[in-house]
Predicted model as a PDB file, atoms N, CA, C, CB and O in Angstrom, pLDDT in the B-factor column:
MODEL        1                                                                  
ATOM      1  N   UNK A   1      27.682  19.753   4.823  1.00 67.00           N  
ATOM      2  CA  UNK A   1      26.313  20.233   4.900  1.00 67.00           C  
ATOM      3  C   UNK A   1      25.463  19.670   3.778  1.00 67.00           C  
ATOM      4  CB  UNK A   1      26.284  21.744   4.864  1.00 67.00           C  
ATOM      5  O   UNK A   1      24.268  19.387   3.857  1.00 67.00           O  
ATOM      6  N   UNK A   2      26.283  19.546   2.686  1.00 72.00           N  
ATOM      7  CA  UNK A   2      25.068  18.669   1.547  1.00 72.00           C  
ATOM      8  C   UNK A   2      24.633  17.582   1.602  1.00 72.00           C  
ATOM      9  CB  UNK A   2      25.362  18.430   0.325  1.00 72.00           C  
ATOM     10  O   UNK A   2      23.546  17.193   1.173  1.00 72.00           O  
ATOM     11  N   UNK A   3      25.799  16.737   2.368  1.00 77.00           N  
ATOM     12  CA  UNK A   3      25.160  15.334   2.656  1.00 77.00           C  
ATOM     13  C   UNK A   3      24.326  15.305   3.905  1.00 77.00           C  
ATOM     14  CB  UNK A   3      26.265  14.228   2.814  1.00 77.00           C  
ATOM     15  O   UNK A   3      23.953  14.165   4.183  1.00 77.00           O  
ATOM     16  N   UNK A   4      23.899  16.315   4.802  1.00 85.00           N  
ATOM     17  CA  UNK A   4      23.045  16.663   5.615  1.00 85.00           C  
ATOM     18  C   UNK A   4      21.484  16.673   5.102  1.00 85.00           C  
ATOM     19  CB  UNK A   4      23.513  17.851   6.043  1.00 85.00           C  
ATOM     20  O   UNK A   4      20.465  16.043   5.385  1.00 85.00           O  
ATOM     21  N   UNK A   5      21.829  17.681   4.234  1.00 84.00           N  
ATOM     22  CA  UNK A   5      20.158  18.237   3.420  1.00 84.00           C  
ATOM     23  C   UNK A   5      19.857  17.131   2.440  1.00 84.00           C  
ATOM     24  CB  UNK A   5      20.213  19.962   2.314  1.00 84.00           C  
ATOM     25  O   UNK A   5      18.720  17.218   1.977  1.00 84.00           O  
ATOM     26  N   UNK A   6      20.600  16.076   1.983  1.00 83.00           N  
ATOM     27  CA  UNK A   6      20.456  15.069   1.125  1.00 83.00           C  
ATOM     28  C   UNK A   6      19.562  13.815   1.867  1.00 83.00           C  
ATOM     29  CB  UNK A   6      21.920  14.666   0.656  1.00 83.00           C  
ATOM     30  O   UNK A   6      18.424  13.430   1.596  1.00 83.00           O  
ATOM     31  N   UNK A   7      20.308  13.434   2.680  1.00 88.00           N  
ATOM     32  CA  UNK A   7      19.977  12.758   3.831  1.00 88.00           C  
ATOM     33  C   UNK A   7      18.509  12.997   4.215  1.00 88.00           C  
ATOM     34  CB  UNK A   7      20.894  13.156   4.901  1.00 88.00           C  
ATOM     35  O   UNK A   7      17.604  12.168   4.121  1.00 88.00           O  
ATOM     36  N   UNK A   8      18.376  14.715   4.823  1.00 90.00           N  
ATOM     37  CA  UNK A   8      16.529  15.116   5.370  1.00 90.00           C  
ATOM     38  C   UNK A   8      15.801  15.269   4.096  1.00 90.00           C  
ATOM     39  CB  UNK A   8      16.220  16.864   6.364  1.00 90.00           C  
ATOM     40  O   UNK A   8      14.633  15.649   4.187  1.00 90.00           O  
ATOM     41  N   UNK A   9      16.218  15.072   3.093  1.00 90.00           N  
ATOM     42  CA  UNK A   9      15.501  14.689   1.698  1.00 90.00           C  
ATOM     43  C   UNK A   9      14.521  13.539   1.326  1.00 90.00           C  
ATOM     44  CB  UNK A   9      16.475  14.451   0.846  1.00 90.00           C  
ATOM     45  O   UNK A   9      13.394  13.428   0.843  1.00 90.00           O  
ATOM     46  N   UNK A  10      15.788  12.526   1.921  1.00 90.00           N  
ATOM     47  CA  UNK A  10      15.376  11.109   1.872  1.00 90.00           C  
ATOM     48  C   UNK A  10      14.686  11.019   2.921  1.00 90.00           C  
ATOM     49  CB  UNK A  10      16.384  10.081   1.826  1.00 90.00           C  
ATOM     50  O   UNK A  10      13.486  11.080   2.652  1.00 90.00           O  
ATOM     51  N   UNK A  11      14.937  10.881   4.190  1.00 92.00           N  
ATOM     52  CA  UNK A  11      13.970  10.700   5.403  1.00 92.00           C  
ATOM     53  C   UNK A  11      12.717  11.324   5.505  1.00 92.00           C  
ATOM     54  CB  UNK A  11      14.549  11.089   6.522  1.00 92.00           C  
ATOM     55  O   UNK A  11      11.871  10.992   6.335  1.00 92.00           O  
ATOM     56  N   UNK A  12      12.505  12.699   4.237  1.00 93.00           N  
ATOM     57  CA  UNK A  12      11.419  13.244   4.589  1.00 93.00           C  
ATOM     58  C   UNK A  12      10.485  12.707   3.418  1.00 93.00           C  
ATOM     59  CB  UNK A  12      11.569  14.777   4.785  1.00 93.00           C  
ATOM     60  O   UNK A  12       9.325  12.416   3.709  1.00 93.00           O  
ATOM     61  N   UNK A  13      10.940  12.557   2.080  1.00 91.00           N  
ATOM     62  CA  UNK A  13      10.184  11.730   1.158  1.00 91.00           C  
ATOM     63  C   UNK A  13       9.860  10.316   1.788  1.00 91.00           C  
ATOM     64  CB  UNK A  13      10.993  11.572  -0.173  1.00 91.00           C  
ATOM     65  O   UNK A  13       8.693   9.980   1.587  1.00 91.00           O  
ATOM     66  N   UNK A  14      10.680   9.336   2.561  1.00 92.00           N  
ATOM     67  CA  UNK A  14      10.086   8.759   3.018  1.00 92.00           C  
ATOM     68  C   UNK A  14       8.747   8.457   4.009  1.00 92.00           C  
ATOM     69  CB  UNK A  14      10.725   8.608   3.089  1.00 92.00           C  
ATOM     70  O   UNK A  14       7.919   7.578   4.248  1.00 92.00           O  
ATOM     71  N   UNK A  15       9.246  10.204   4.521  1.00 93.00           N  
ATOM     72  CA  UNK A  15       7.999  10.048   5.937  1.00 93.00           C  
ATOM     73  C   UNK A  15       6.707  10.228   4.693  1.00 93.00           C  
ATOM     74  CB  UNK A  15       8.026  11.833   7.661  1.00 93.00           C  
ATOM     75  O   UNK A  15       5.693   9.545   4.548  1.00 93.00           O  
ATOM     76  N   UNK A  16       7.031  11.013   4.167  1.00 92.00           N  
ATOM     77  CA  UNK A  16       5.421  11.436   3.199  1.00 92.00           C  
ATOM     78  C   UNK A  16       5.098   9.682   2.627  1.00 92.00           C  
ATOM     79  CB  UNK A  16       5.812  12.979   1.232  1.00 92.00           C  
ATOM     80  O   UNK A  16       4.112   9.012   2.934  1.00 92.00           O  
ATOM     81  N   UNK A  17       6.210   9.265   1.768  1.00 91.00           N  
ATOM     82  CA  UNK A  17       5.462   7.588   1.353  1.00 91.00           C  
ATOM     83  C   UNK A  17       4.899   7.081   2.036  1.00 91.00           C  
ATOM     84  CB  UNK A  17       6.133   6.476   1.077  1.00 91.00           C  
ATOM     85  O   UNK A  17       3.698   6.883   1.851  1.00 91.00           O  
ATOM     86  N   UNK A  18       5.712   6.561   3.376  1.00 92.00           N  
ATOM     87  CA  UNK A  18       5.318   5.682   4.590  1.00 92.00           C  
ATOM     88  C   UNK A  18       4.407   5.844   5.528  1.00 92.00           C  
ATOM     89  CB  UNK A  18       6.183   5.525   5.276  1.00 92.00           C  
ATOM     90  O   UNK A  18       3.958   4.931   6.222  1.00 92.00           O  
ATOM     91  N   UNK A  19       4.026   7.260   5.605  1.00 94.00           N  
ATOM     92  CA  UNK A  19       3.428   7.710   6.896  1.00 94.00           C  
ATOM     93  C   UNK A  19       1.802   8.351   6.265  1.00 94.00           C  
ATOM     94  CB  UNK A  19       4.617   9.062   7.767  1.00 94.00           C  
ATOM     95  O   UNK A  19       0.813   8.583   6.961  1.00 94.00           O  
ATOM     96  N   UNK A  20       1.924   8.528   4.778  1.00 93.00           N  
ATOM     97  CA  UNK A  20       0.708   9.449   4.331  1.00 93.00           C  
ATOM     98  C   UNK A  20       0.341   8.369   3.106  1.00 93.00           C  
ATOM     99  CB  UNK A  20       1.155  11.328   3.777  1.00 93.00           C  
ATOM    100  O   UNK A  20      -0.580   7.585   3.335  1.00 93.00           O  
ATOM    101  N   UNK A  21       0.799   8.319   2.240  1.00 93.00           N  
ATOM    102  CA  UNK A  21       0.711   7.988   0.722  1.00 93.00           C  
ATOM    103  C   UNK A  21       0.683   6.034   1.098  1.00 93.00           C  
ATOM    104  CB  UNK A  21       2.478   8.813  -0.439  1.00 93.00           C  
ATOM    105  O   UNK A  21      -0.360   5.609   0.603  1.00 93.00           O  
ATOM    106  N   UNK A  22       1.211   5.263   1.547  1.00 94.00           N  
ATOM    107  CA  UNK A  22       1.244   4.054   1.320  1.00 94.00           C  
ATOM    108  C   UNK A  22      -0.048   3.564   2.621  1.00 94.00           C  
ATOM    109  CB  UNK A  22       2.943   3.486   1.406  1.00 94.00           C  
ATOM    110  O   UNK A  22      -0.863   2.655   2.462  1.00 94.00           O  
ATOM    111  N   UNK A  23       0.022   4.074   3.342  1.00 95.00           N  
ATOM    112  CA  UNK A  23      -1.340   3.811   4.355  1.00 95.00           C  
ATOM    113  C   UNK A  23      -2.274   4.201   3.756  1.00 95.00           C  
ATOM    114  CB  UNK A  23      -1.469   4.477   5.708  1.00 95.00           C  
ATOM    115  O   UNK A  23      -3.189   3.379   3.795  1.00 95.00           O  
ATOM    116  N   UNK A  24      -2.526   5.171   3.146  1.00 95.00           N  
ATOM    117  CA  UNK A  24      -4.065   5.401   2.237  1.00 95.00           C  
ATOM    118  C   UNK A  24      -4.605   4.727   1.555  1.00 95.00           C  
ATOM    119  CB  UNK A  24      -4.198   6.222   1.413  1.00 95.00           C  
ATOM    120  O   UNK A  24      -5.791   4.403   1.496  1.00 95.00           O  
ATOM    121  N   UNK A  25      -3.120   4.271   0.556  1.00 94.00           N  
ATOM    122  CA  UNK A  25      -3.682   3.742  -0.021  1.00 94.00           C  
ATOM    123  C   UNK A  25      -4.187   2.300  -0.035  1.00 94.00           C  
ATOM    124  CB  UNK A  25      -3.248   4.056  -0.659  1.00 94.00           C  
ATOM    125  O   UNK A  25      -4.981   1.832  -0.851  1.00 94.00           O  
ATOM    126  N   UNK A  26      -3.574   1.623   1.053  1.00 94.00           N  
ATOM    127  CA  UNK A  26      -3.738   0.390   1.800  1.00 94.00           C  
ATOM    128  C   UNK A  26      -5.218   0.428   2.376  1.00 94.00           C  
ATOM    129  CB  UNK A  26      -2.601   0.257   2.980  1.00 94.00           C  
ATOM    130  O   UNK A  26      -6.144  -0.349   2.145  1.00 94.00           O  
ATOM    131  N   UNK A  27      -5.183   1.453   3.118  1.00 96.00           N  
ATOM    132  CA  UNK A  27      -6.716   1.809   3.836  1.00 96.00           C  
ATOM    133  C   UNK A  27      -7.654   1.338   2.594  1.00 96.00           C  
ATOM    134  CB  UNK A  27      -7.020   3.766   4.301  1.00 96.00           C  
ATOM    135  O   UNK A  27      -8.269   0.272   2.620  1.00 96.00           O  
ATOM    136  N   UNK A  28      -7.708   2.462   1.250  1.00 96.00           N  
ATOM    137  CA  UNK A  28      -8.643   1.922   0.064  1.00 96.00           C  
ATOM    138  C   UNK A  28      -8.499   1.026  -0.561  1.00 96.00           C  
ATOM    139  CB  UNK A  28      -8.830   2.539  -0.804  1.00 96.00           C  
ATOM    140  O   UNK A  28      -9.305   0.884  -1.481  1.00 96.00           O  
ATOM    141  N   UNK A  29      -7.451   0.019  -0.388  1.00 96.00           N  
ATOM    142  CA  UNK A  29      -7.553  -1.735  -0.924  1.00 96.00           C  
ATOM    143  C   UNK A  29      -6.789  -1.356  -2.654  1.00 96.00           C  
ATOM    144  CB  UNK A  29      -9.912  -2.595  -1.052  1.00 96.00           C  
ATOM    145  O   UNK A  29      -6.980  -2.017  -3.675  1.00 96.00           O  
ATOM    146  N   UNK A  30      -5.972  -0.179  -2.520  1.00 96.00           N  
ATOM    147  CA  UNK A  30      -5.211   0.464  -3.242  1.00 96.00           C  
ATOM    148  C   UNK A  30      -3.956  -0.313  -3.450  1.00 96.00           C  
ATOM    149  CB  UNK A  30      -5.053   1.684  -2.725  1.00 96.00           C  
ATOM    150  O   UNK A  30      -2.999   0.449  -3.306  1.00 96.00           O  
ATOM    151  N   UNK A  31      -3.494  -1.812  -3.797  1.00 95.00           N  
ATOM    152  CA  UNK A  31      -2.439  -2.536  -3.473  1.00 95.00           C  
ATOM    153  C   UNK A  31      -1.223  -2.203  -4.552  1.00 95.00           C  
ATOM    154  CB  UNK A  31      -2.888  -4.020  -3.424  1.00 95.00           C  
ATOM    155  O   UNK A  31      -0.043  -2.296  -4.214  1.00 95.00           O  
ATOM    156  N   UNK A  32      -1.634  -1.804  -5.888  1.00 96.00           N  
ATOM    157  CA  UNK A  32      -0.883  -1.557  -6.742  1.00 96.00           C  
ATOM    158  C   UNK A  32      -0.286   0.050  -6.728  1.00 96.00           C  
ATOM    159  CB  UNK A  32      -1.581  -1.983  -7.851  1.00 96.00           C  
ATOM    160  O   UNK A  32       0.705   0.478  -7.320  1.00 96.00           O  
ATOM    161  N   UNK A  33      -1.053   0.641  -6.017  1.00 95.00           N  
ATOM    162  CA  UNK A  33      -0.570   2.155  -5.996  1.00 95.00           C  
ATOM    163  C   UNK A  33       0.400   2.114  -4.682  1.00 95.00           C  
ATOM    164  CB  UNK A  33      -1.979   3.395  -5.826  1.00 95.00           C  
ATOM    165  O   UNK A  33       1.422   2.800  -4.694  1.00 95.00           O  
ATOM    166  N   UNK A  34       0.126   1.434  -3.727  1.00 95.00           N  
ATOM    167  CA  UNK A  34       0.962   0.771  -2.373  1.00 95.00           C  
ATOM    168  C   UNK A  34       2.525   0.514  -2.630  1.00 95.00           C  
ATOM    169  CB  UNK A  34       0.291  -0.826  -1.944  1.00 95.00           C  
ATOM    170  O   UNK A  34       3.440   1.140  -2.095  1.00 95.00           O  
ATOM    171  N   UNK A  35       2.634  -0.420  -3.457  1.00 95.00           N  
ATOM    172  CA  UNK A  35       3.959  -0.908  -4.338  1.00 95.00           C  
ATOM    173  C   UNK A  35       4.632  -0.213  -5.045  1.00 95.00           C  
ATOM    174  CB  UNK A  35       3.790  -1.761  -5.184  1.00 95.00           C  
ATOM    175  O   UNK A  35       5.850  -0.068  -5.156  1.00 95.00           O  
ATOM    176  N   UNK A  36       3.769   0.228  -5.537  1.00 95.00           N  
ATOM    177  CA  UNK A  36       4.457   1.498  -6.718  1.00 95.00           C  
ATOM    178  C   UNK A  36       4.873   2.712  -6.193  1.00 95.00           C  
ATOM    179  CB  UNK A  36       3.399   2.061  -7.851  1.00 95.00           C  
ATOM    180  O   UNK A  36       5.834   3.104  -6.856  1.00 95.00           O  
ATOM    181  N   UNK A  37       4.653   3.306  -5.509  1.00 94.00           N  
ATOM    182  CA  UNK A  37       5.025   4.352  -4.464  1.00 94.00           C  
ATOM    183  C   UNK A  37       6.232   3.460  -3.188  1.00 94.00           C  
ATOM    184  CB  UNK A  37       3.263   4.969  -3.631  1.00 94.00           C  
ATOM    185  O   UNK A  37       7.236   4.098  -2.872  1.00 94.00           O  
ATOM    186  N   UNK A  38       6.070   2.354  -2.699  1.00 94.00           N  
ATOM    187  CA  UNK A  38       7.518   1.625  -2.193  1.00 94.00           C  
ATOM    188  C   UNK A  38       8.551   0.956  -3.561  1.00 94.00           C  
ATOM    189  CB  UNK A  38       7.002   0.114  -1.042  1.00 94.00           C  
ATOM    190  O   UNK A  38       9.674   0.465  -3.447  1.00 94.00           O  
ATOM    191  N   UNK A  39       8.198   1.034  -4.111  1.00 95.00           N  
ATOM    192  CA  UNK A  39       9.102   0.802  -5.733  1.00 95.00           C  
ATOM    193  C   UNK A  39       9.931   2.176  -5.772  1.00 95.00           C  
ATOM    194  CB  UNK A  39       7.863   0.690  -7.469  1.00 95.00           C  
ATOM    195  O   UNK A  39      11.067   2.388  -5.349  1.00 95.00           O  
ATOM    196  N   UNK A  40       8.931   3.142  -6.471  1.00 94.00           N  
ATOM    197  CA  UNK A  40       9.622   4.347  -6.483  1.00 94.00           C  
ATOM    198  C   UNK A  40      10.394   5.400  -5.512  1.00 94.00           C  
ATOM    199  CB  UNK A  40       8.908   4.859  -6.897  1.00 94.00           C  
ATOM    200  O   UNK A  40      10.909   6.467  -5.845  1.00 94.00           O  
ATOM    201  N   UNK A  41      10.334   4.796  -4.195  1.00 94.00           N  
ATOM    202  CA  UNK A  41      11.214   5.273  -2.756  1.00 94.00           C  
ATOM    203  C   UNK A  41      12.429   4.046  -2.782  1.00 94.00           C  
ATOM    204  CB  UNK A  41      10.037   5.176  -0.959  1.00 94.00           C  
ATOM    205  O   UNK A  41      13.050   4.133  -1.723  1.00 94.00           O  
ATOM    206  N   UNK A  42      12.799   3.285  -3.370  1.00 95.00           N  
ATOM    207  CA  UNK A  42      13.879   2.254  -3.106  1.00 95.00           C  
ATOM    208  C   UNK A  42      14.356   2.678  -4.479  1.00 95.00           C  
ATOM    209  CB  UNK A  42      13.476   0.501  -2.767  1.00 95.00           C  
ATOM    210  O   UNK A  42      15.562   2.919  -4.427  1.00 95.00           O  
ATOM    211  N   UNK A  43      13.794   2.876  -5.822  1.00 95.00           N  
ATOM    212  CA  UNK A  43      14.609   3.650  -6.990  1.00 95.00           C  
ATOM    213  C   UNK A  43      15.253   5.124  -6.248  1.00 95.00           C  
ATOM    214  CB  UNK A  43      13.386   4.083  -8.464  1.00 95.00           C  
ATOM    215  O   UNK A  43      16.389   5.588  -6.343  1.00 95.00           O  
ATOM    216  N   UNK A  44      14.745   5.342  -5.925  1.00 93.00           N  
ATOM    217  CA  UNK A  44      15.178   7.013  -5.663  1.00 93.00           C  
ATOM    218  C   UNK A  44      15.961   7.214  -4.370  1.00 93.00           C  
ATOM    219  CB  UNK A  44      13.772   8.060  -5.500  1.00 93.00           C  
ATOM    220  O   UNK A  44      16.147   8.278  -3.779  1.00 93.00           O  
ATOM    221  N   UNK A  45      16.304   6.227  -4.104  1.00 93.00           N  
ATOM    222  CA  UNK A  45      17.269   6.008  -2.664  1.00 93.00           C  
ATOM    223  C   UNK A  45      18.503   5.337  -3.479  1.00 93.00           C  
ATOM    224  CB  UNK A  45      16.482   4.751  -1.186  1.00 93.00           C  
ATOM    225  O   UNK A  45      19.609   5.871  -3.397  1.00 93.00           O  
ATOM    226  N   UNK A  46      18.354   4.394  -4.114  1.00 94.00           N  
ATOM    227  CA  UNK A  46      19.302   3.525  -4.802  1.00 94.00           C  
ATOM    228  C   UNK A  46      20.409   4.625  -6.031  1.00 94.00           C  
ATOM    229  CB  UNK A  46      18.179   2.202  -5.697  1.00 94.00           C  
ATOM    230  O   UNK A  46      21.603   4.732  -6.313  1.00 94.00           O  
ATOM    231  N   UNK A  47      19.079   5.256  -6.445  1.00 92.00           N  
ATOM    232  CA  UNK A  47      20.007   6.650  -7.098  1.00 92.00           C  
ATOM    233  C   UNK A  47      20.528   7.616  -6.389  1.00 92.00           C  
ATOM    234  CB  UNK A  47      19.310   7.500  -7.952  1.00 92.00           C  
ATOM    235  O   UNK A  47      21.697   7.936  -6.605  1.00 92.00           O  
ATOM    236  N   UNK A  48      19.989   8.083  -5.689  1.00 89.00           N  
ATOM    237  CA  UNK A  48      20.663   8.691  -4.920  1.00 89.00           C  
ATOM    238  C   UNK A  48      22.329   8.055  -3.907  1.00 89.00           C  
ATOM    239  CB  UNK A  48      19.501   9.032  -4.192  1.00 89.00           C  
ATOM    240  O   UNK A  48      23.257   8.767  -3.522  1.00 89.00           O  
ATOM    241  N   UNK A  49      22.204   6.838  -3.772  1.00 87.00           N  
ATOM    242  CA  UNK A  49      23.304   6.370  -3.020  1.00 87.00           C  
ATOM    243  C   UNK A  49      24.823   6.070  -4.770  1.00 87.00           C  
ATOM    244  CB  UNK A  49      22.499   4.478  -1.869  1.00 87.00           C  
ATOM    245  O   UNK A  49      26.050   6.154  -4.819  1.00 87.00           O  
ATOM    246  N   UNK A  50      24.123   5.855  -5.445  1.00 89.00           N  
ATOM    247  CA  UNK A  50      25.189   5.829  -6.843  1.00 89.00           C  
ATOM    248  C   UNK A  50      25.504   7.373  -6.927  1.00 89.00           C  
ATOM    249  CB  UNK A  50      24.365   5.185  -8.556  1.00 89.00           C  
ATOM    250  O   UNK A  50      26.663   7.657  -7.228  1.00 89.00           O  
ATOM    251  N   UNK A  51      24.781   8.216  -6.739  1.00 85.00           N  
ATOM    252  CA  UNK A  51      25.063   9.515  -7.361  1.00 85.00           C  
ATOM    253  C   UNK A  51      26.151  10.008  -6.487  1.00 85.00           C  
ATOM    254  CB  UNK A  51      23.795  10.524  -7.444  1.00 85.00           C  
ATOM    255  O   UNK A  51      27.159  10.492  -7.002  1.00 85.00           O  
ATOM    256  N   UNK A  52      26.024   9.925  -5.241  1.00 83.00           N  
ATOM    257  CA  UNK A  52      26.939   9.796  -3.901  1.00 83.00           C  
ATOM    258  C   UNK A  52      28.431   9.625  -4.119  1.00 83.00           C  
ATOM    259  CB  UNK A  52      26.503   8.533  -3.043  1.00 83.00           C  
ATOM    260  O   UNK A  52      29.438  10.330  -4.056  1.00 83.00           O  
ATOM    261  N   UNK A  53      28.113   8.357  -4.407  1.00 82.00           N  
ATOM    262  CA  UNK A  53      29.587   7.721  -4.978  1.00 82.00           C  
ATOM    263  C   UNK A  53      30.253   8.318  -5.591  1.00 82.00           C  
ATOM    264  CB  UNK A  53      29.639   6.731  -5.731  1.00 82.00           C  
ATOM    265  O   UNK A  53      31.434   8.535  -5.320  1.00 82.00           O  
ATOM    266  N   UNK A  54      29.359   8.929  -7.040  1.00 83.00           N  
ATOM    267  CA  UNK A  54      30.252   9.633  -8.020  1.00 83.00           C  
ATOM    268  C   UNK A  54      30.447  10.715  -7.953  1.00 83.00           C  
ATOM    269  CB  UNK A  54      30.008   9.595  -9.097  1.00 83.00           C  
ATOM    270  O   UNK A  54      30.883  11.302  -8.943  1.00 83.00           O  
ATOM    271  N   UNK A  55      30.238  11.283  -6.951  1.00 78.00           N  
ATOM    272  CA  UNK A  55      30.078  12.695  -6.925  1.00 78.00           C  
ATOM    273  C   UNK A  55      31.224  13.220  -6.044  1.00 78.00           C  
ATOM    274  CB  UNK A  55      28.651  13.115  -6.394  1.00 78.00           C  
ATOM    275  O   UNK A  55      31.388  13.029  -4.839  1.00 78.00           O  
ATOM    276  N   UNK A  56      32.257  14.176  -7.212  1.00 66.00           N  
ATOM    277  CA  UNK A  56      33.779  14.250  -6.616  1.00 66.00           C  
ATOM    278  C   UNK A  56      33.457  15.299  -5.413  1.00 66.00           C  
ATOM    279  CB  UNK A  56      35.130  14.905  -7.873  1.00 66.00           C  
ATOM    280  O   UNK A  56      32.473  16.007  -5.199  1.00 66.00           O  
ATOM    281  N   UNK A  57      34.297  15.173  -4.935  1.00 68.00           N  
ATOM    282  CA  UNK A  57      34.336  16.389  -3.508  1.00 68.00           C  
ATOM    283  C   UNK A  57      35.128  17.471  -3.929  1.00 68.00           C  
ATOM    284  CB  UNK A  57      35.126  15.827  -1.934  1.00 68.00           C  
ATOM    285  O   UNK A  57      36.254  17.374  -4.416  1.00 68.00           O  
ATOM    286  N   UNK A  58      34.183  19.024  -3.621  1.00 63.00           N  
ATOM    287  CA  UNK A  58      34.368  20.065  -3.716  1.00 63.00           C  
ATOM    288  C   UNK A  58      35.751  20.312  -3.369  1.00 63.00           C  
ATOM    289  CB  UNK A  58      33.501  20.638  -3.145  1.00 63.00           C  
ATOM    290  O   UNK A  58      36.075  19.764  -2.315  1.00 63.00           O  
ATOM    291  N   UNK A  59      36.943  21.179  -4.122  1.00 56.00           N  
ATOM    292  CA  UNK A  59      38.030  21.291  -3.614  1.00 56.00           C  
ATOM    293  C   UNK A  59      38.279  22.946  -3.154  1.00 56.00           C  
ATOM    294  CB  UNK A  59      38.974  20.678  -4.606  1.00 56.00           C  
ATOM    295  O   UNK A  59      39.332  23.286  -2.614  1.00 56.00           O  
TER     296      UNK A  59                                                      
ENDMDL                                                                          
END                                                                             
């Protein structure tokens, strides 16, 4: 179940980047706030997939 809610974590921070936050700011010619918000969704996926790894299973 945690790697469930981890998972709709990521897919849902993404929907907010992709679907709200990186089109806006594209719309206002916003190119550096565009990047930086797809920068900070590929850090925070990339950590999240290391943390994964290390993370022993409940016994």
């Amino acid at each position: 179940m945690m790697y469930f809610t981890r998972v709709m974590t990521i897919v849902m921070f993404g929907g907010i980047c992709f679907m709200l936050i990186v089109p806006t700011a594209l719309k206002q010619h916003n190119e550096p706030l565009a990047i930086g918000i797809a920068t900070l969704f590929v850090a925070y996926v990339v950590t999240n997939i290391v943390l994964w790894r290390r993370m022993k299973p409940r016994a």
